[in-house]
C-alpha positions in Angstrom: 0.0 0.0 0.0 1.0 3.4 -0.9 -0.1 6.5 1.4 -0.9 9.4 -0.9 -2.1 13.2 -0.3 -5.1 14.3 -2.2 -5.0 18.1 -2.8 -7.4 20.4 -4.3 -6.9 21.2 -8.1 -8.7 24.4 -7.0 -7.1 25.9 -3.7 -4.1 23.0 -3.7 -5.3 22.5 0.2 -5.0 18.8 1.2 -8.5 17.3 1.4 -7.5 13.4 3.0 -4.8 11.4 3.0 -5.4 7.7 1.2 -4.6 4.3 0.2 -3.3 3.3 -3.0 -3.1 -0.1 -4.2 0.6 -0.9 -5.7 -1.2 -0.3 -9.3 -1.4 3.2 -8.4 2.4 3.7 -8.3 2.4 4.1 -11.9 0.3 6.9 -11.8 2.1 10.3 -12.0 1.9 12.2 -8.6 0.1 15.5 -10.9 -2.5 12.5 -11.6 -2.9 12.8 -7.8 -3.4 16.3 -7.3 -6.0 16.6 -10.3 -8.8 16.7 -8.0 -11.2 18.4 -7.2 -12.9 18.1 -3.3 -16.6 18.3 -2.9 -16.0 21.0 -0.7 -15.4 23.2 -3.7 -19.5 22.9 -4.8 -19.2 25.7 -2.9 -15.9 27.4 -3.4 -15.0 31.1 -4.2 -13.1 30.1 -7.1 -14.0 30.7 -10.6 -12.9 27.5 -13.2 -9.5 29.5 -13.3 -8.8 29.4 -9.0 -9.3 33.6 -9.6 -11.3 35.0 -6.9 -12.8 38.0 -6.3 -11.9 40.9 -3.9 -14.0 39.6 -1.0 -13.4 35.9 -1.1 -9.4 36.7 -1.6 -9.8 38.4 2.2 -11.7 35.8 3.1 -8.8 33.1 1.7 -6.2 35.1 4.4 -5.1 33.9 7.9 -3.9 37.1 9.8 -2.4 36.9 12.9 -5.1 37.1 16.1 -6.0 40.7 16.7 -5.6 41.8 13.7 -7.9 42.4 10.5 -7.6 43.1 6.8 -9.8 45.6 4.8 -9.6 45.9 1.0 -9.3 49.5 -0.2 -9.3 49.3 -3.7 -9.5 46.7 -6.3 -10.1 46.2 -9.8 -10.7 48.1 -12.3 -9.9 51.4 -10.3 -5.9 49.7 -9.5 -4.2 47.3 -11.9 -0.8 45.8 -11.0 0.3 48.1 -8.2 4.1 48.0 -7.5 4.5 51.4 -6.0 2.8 54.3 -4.0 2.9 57.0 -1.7 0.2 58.9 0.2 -0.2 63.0 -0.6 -1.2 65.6 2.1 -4.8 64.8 1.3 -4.7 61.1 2.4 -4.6 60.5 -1.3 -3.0 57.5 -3.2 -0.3 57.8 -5.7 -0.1 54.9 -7.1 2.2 53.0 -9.9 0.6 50.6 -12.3 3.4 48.1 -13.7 0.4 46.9 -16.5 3.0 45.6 -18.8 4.8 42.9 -16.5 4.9 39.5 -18.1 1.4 39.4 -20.1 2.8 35.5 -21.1 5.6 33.2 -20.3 7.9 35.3 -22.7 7.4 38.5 -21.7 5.8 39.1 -25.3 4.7 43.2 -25.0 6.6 44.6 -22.1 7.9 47.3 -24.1 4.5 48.8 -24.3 3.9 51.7 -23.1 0.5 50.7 -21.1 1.8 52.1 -17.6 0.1 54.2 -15.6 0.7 56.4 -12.1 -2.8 57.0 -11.0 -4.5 58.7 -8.2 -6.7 57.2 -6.0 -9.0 59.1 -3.5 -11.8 57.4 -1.0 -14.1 60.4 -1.4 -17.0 59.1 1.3 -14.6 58.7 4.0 -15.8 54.2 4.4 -12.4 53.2 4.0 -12.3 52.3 0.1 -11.0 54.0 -3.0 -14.0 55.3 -5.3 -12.6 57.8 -7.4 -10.0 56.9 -9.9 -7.6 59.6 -11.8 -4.7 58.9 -14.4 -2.1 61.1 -14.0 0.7 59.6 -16.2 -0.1 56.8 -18.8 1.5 55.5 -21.4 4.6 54.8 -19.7 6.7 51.6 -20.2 7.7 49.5 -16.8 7.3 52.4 -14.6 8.3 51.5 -11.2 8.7 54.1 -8.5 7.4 57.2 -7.3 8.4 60.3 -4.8 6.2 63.0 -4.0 8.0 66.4 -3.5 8.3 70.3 -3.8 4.7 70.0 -5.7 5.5 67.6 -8.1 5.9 64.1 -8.7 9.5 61.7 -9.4 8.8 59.2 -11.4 11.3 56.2 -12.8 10.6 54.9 -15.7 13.7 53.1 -17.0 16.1 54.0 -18.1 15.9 57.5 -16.7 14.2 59.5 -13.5 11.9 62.1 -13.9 10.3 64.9 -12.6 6.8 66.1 -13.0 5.3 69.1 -11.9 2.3 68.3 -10.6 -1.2 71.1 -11.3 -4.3 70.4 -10.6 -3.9 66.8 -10.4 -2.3 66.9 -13.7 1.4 66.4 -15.0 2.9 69.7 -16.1 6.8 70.3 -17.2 8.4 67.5 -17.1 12.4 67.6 -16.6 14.8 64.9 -16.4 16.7 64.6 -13.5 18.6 61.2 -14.1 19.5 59.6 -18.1 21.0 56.3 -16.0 18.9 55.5 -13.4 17.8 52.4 -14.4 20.1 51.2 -17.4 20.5 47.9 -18.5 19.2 44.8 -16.2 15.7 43.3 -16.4 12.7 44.1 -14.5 13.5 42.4 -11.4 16.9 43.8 -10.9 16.7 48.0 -11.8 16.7 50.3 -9.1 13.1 51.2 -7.5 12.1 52.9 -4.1 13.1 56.3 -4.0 11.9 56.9 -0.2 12.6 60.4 0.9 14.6 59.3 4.2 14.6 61.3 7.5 18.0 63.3 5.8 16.2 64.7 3.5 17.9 62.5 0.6 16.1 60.5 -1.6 17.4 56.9 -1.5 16.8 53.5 -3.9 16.7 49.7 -3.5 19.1 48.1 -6.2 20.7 51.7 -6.5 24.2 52.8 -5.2 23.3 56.5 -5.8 21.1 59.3 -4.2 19.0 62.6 -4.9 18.5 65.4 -3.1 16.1 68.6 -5.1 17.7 72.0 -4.0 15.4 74.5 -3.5 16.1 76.2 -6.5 14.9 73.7 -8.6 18.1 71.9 -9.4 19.2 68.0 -8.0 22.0 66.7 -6.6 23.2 63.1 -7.0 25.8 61.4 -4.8 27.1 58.1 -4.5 25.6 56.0 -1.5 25.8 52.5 -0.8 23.9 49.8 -2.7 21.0 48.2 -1.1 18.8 45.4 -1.5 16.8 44.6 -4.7 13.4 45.5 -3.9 12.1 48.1 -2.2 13.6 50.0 1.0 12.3 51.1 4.2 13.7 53.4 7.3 13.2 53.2 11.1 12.4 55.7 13.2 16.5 56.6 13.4 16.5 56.9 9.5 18.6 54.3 9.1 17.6 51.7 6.2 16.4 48.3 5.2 16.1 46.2 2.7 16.5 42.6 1.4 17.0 40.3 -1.3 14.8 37.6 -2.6 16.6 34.7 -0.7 17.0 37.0 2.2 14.3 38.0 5.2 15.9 41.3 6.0 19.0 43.2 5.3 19.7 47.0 6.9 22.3 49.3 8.1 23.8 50.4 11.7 24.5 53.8 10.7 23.1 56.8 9.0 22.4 56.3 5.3 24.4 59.2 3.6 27.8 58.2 5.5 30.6 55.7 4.7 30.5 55.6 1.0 33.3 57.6 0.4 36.0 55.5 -1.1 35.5 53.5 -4.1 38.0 51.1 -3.2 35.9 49.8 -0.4 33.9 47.0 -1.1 32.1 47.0 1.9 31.9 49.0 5.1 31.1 47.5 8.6 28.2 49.1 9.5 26.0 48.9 6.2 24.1 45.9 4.3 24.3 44.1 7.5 22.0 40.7 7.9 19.0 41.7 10.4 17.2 38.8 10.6 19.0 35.8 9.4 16.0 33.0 9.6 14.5 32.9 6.1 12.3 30.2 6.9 8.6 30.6 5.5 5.2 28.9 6.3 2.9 28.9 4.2 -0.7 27.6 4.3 -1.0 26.2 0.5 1.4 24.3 -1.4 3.7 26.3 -3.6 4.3 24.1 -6.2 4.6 27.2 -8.4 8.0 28.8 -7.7 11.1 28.7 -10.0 12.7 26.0 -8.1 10.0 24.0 -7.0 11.3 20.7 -8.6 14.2 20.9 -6.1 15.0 18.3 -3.7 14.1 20.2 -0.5 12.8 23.4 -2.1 9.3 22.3 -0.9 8.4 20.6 2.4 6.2 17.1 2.4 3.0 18.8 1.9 4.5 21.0 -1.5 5.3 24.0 1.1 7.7 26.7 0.1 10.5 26.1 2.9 12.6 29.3 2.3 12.0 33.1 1.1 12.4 32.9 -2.9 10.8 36.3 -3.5 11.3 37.9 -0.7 10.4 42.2 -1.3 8.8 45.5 -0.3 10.0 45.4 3.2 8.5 47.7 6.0 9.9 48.7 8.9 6.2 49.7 11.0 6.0 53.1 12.5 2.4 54.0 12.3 2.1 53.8 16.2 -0.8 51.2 16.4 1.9 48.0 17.7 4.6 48.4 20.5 8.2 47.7 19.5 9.6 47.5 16.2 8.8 45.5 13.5 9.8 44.6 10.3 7.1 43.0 7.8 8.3 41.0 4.8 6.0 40.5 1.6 6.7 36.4 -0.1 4.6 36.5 -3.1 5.7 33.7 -4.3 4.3 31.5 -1.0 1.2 34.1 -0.8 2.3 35.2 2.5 3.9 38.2 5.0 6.3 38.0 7.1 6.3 39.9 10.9 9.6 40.0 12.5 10.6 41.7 15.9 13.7 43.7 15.7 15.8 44.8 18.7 18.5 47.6 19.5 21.9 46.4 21.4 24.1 49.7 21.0 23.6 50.9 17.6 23.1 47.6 16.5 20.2 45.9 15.6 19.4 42.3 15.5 15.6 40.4 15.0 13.7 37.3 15.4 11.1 36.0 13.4 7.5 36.8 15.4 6.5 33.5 14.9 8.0 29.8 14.4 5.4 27.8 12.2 3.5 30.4 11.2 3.0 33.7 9.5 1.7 37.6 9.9 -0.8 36.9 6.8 -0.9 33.8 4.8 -3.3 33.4 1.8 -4.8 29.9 0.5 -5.2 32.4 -3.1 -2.2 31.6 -5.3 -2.7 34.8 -7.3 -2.5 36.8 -3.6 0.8 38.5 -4.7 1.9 41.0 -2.3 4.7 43.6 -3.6 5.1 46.6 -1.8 3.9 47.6 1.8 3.7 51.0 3.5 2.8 52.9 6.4 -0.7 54.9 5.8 -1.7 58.0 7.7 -4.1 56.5 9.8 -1.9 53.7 11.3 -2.5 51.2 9.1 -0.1 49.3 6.6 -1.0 49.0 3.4 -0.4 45.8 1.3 -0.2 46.4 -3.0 -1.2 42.9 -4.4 -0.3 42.8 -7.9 -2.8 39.7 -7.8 -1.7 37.7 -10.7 -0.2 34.3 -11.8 3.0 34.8 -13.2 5.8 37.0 -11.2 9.0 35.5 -12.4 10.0 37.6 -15.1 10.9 35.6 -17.7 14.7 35.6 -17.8 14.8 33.4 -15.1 11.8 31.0 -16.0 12.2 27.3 -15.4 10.6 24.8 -17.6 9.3 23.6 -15.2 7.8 26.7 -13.7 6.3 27.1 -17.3 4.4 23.7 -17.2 3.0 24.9 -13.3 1.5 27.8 -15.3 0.1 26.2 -18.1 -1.2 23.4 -15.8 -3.7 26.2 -13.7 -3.7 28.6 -16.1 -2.2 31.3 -14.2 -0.9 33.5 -17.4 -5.0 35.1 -17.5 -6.5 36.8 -16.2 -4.1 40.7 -16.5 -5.4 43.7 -15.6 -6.2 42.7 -12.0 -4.8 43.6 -8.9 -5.7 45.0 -5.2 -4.4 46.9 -2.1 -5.5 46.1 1.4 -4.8 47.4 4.6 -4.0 45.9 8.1 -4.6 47.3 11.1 -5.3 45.8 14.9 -9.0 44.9 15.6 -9.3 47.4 18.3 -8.4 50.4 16.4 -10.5 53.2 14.8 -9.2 54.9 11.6 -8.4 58.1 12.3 -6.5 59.2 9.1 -4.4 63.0 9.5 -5.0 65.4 7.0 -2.2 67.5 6.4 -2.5 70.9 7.8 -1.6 74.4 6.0 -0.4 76.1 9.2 3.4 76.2 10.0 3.0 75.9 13.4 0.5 72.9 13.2 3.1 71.3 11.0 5.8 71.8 13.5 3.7 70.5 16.5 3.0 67.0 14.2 6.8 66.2 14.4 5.9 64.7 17.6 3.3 63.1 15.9 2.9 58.9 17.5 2.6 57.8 13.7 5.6 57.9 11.7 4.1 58.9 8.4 2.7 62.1 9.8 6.1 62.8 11.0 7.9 62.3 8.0 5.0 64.8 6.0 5.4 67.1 8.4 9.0 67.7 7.5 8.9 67.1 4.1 6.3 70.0 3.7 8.2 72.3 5.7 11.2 71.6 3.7 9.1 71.4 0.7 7.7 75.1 1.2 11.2 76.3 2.6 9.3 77.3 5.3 11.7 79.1 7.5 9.3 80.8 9.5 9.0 77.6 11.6 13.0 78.0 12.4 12.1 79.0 16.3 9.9 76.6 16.6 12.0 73.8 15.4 14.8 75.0 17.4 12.2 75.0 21.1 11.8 71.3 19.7 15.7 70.4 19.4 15.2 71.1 24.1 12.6 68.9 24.0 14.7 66.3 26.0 11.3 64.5 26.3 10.3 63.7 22.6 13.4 62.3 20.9 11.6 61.8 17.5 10.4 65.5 17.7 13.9 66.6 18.4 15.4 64.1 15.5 13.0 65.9 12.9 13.1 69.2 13.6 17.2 68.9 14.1 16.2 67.4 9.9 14.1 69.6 9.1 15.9 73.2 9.9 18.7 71.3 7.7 16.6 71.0 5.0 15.6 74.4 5.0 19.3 75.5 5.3 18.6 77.3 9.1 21.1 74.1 10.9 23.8 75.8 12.8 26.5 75.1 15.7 24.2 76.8 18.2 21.8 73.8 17.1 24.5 71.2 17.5 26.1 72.2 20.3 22.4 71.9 22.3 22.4 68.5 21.5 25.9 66.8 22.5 24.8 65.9 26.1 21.2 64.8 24.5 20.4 62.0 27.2 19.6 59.5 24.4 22.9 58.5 22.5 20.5 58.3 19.5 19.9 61.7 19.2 23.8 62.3 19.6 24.2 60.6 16.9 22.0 62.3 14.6 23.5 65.2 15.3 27.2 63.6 14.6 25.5 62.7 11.0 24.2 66.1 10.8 27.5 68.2 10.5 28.9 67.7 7.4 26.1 69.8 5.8 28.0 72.5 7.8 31.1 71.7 6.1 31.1 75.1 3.8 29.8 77.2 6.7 31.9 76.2 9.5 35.8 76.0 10.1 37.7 72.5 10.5 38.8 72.9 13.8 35.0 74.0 15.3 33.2 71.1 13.9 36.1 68.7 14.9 35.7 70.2 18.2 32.1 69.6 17.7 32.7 65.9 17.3 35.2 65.7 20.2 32.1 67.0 22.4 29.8 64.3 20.9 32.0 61.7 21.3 32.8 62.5 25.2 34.2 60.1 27.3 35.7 57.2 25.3 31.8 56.5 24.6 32.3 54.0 22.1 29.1 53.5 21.0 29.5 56.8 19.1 33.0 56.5 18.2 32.0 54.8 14.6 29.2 57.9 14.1 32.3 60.2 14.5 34.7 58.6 12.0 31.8 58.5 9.8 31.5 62.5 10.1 34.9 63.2 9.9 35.3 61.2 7.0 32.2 63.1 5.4 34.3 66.1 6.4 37.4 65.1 4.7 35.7 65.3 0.9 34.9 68.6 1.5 38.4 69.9 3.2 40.9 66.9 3.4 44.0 68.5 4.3 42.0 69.6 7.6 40.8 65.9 8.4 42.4 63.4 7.1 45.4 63.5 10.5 43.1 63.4 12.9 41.4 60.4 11.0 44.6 58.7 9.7 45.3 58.7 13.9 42.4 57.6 15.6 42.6 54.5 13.0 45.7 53.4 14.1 44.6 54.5 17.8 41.6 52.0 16.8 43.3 49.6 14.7 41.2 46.1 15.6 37.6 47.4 15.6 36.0 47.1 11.8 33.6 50.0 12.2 35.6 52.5 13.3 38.8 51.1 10.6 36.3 51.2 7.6 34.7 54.4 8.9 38.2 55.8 8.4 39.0 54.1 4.8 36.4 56.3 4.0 37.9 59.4 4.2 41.5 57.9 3.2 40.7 57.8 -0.5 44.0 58.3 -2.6 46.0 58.6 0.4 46.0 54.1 1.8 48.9 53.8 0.8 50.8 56.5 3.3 49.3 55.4 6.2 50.0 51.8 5.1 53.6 53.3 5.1 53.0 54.5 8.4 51.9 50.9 9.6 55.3 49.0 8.3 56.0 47.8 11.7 52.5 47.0 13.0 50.9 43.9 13.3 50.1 43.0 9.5 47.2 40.9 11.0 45.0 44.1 12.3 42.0 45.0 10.9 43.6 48.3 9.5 46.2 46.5 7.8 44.1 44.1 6.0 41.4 46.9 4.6 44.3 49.4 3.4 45.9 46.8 1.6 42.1 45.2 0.1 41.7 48.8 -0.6 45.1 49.3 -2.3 44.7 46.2 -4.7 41.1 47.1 -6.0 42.4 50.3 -6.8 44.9 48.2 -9.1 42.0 46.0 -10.2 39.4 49.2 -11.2 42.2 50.7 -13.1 43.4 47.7 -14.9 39.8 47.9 -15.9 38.8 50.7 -17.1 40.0 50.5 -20.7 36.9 48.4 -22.0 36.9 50.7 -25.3 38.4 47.6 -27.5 35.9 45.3 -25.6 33.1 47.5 -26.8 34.1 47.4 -30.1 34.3 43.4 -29.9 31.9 42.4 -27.6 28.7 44.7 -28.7 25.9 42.4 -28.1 28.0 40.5 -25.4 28.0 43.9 -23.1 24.1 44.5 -24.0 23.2 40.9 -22.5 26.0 41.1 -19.7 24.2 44.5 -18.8 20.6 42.5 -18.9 21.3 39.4 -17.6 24.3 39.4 -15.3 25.5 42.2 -14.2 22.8 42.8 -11.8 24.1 40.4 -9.7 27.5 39.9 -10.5 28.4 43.8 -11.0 29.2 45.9 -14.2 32.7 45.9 -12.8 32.5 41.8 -12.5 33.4 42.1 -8.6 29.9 40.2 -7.7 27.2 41.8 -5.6 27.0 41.2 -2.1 24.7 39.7 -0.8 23.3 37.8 -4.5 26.9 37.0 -6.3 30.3 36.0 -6.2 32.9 37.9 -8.8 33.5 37.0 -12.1 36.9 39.1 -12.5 39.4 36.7 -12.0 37.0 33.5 -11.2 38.0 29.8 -12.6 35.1 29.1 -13.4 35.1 32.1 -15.9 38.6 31.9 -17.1 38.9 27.9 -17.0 37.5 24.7 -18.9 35.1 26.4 -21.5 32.3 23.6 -21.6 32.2 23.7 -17.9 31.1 27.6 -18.1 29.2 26.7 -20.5 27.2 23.7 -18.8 26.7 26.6 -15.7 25.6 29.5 -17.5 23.0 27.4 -19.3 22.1 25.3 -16.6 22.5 27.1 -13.1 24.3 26.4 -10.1 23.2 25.6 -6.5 24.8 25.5 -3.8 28.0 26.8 -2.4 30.7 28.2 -5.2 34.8 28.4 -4.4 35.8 31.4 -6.7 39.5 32.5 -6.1 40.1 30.6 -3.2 36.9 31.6 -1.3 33.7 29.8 -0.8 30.8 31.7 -1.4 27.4 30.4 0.3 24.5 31.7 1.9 24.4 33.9 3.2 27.3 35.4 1.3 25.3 34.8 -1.8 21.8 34.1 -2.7 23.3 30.2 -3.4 21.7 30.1 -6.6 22.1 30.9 -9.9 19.2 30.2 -12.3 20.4 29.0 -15.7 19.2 30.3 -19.6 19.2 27.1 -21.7 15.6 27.4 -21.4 15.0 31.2 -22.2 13.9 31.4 -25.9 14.7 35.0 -26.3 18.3 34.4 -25.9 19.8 32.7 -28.8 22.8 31.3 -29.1 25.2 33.5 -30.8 23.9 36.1 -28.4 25.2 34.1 -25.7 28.5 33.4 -27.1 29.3 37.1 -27.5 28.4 37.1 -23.6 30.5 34.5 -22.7 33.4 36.1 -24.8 33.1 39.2 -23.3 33.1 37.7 -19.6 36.3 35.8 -20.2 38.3 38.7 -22.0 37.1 41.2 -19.5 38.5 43.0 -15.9 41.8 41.2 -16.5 40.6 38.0 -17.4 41.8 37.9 -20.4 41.8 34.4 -22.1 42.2 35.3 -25.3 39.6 32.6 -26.1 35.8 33.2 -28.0 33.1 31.2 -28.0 31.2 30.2 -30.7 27.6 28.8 -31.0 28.8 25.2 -31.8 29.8 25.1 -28.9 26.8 25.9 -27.1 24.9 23.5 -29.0 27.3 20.7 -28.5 26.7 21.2 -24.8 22.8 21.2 -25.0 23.1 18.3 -27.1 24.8 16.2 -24.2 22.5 17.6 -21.2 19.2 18.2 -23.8 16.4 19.6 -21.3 17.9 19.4 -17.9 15.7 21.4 -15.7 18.0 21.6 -12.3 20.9 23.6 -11.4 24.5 22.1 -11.2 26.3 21.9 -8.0 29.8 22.6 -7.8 30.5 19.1 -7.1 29.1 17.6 -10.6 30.5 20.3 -12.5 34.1 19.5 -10.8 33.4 15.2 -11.5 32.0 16.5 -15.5 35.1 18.7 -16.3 37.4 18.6 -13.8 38.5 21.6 -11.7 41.5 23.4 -14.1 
């Protein structure tokens, strides 16, 4: 006898467990699951498993005290990816229409986009009035509301609306390269206006600040996550990946990116919550990988994030502590995870072990993108659809899940929800007109309303509220309503050493710090040797929880006036030589000048911390200029360098150097530069599993531990891919000298025909050997 799981065509819940007789065996186990329980005589599901709005909230498990309202749904939102609130409570919100209409992606370059306006004129709760305010845009994907107008990404550039009447008026370009090359899963997105006043992107390593005159500014920052990006109530960032739960950073956003030798600084892109276990309460048998040994549990379970996205880091002032909740749309679910503060670093655990926030048993519940509202609540944008792989990555397998249920139709649908606890009213804040009103809201308990507040102040250059802020700043009481005023008089260009100096004996270390991250925008105003003395103060005692804030400002400081700075840092790093925050804060302010105090260190312990980063520093210097002379590349690799920009570099890096936390490097990897049909055999089949590339090994959560395979991609053909692979292994220094041609491609489908799993390192080692 055979025990066997019989599973609902319709909702893929088990119905029973039975008894087969041995004949049975031969049946295929999707023989099994093609059933459909008598329970369904009476099921929400259409003959396509689509639901409607209501019986999709009736589909979702939420977490006890909590409750789920719908607030708009088809047709007034279609495919929501990205939104913000306005002053007026109002919706903003982006329509990604053109995502994957079939397996291939056929249509994407459309322009059927939209950024719409959403508005719940009867006060119930729900959207009823629908306006378009941009259409005809291809793949849009983000969206910032400021000084009256609207930012807008629509690869490959950034722009900016004016915004009159509800209606889009000059329209200016403030970025050609925002979103250049990649696909649609990997091109920077976000742009949340953060507590300093900067404008900051998931999959981005850049940021934008709109001076009052009209005019932007764009700086190099770190690069975070892949989608979407969140901030805590410090303004300090998070993000993830879609292996990983939750990435963030211990430190203020616009520091420590000022060397571009540095491949990483301690402090930022640090793992938050490292359990990125899921639970589900529907089988998932629809994912990318789902064929894998151990992908799926007994019952067809996703076991792991696959899509994690859209992280939010809650501040609407309804739930005590802090949490961080995690969209999975590819296991119908949300994630809630507790975070916790130990110094100025932060650490969290899942909420629950077993179970999740929100689970659905509605496999087109596909939740994106969530956000705090002004009334509390968070807001979940459901593109509610079958297909969200994009189809670069798409298994065969994958495809036949699709085609089995159908889940390319129905387009054109999609929700947004909100959650908020059982016992609490919505009481929504409408922005108010008055100066003084705004200022009083930067106590506000909901983080939203704080955030407004400031950005309309800043946004109306309202210096008028300058005494007011400045009574805030002694409000020893609030911290929040000192953090955003001290923000808000420097985005309105009133911030001054009198402001500073009242806050270096702040009794939270937190808002000590802010002010450490405040003064380098006082760099042009004030001399060296007051705003060093400024630090000094901040610093105090040998407080070492805000020595790394410190080194952080003073290495700010030393791109503006280095000859002032860079002693006093070069010191305090050897004074500090061991500790990895405080070394890498320095490194940051070092750039061009490593290798004197390497010099300097010729009789110190090689081992120390400062010792190792100078000299990793020193030798990608070597490395970025041994690359940058790609102009006889370009001329031979033209359609190898369009795919690489598409399809790899993403996650391995234009420069090759791999992307932390998704891929290891390609410049100077064996795997690149070694036995062709081995490269060959990985790039069209994948690899799983951990990866030795130049005498490292590279596993999760290093990497993402996966790297999906082409073979299968029919818009990818094989002379395309040669050029690709030609321009990888004659690139950053590799330099093989050797092409590939198409033959060769085709004599390696020809031995593995339709493989459908990933290589591990391991077979590719016993196929081809490891030289």
């Amino acid at each position: 006898m055979l025990a066997a799981r019989l599973v609902c065509q319709r909702n893929f819940s088990v119905v029973c467990r039975v008894k087969m007789t041995k004949a049975g065996k031969s049946r295929s186990f999707l023989d099994h699951l093609a059933v459909v329980c008598l329970f369904c005589q009476g099921c929400t599901h259409n003959a396509d498993g689509v639901l409607s709005p209501r019986a999709s909230l009736k589909a979702m498990e939420v977490e006890p005290g909590f409750k789920v309202e719908l607030v708009a749904a088809e047709p007034l939102v279609v495919a929501p990816v990205a939104m913000t609130f306005d002053d007026r409570g109002r919706m903003w919100v982006v329509e990604m229409v053109g995502y994957m209409p079939d397996t291939l992606g056929t249509g994407e370059d459309q322009p059927v986009g939209k950024v719409v306006i959403l508005e719940d004129t009867d006060g119930d709760g729900e959207m009823d009035r629908r306006k378009v305010f941009l259409d005809s845009l291809v793949m849009p994907r983000a969206i910032c509301l400021i000084a009256g107008g609207a930012l807008v990404a629509e690869p490959p550039n950034l722009w900016y609306y004016e915004v009159v009447d509800d209606k889009p008026g000059h329209r200016s370009v403030v970025d050609t390269a925002y979103a250049v090359g990649g696909n649609v899963e990997h091109q920077p997105n976000g742009l949340l206006r953060a507590l300093d006043n900067w404008i900051y992107s998931a999959k981005h390593d850049q940021r934008y600040r709109r001076l009052p005159d009209g005019t932007w500014l764009k700086e190099k920052t770190h690069f975070r996550g892949q989608w979407g990006i969140s901030q805590d109530d410090w303004g300090r960032l998070y993000y993830n990946d879609n292996s990983n739960n939750v990435y963030g950073d211990f430190f203020a956003p616009g520091l420590g990116a000022g060397n571009p030798g540095q491949r990483s600084v301690s402090g930022y892109r640090q793992t938050i919550v490292g359990d990125n276990r899921v639970y589900p309460i529907r089988a998932n048998t629809g994912v990318n990988r789902g064929y894998k040994e151990g992908f799926l549990d007994s019952l067809g379970r996703l076991r792991h994030f696959t899509a994690a996205c859209g992280p939010l880091i809650y501040r609407g002032g309804l739930l005590a502590g802090t949490h961080a909740f995690v969209p999975e749309p590819a296991a119908n679910l949300i994630k809630r995870n507790v975070l916790h503060g130990a110094g100025f670093r932060t650490t969290g655990v899942q909420a629950h072990e077993g179970k999740e926030f929100l689970a659905s048993t509605d496999e087109r519940f596909r939740p994106v993108g969530l956000y705090d509202g002004p009334d509390g609540g968070i807001y979940v944008l459901d593109m509610y659809r079958g297909i969200i792989q994009h189809s670069t990555y798409l298994t065969p397998y994958l495809k036949g899940e699709i085609a089995a249920r159908n889940l390319t139709l129905p387009l054109g649908m999609g929700r947004i929800y909100r959650i908020v606890p059982k016992a609490a009213g919505r009481h929504g804040v409408v922005m108010p007109s008055q100066t003084d009103s705004l200022v009083a809201l930067l106590g506000h308990p909901n983080g939203w309303v704080r955030d407004q507040a400031q950005r309309a102040l800043v946004d109306r250059q309202a210096t008028e509220a300058t005494e007011g802020l400045r009574r805030s700043l002694l409000d020893g009481d609030a911290p929040l309503r000192t953090i955003h005023a001290l923000w808000t008089l420097e985005g309105l260009g009133r911030l001054t050493e009198a402001d500073l100096q009242a806050l270096v004996r702040h009794p939270r270390w937190e808002v000590r710090a802010q002010a450490a991250a405040a003064i380098p925008s006082l760099a042009v105003s004030v001399p060296a040797s007051r705003l060093m003395a400024l630090l000094g103060e901040i610093h105090g005692h040998a407080d070492t929880l805000l020595a790394p804030y410190v080194m952080l400002s003073l290495a700010a400081l030393a791109g503006h006036e280095a000859d002032a700075y860079v002693p006093a840092i070069a010191q305090s790093a050897m004074q500090n030589a061991g500790n990895p925050y405080i070394v890498d804060a320095a490194i940051g302010g070092l750039s061009g000048r490593e290798r004197g105090v390497l010099d300097a260190l010729a009789d110190a312990d090689t081992a120390t911390v400062l010792y190792r980063r100078l000299s990793a520093v020193l030798d990608e210097n070597r490395k970025q200029a041994a690359n940058r002379d790609e102009a006889s590349l370009a001329v031979r690799y033209p359609t190898g360098i369009a795919l690489f920009k598409t399809a790899c570099a993403p996650c391995h890096g234009e420069d090759g150097r791999g992307v932390p936390p998704i891929a290891p490097p390609l410049a100077g990897s064996e795997w690149v530069t070694g036995h062709k049909d081995r490269l060959l055999a990985l790039v069209l089949y994948g690899m799983t599993g951990p990866v030795d590339v130049a005498g490292r090994t590279y596993k999760q959560p290093d990497v993402s531990g996966e790297m999906p395979g082409i073979a299968h991609n029919d818009a990818i053909d094989d002379a395309d891919l040669a050029a690709l692979l030609g321009y990888i292994r004659n690139a950053w220094g590799n330099a093989t000298g050797d092409d590939v041609v198409p033959e060769e491609l085709g004599g390696v489908r020809a031995r593995f025909g339709d493989r459908a799993e990933p290589f591990t390192q391991d077979e590719l080692y016993a196929l081809f050997g490891k030289d």
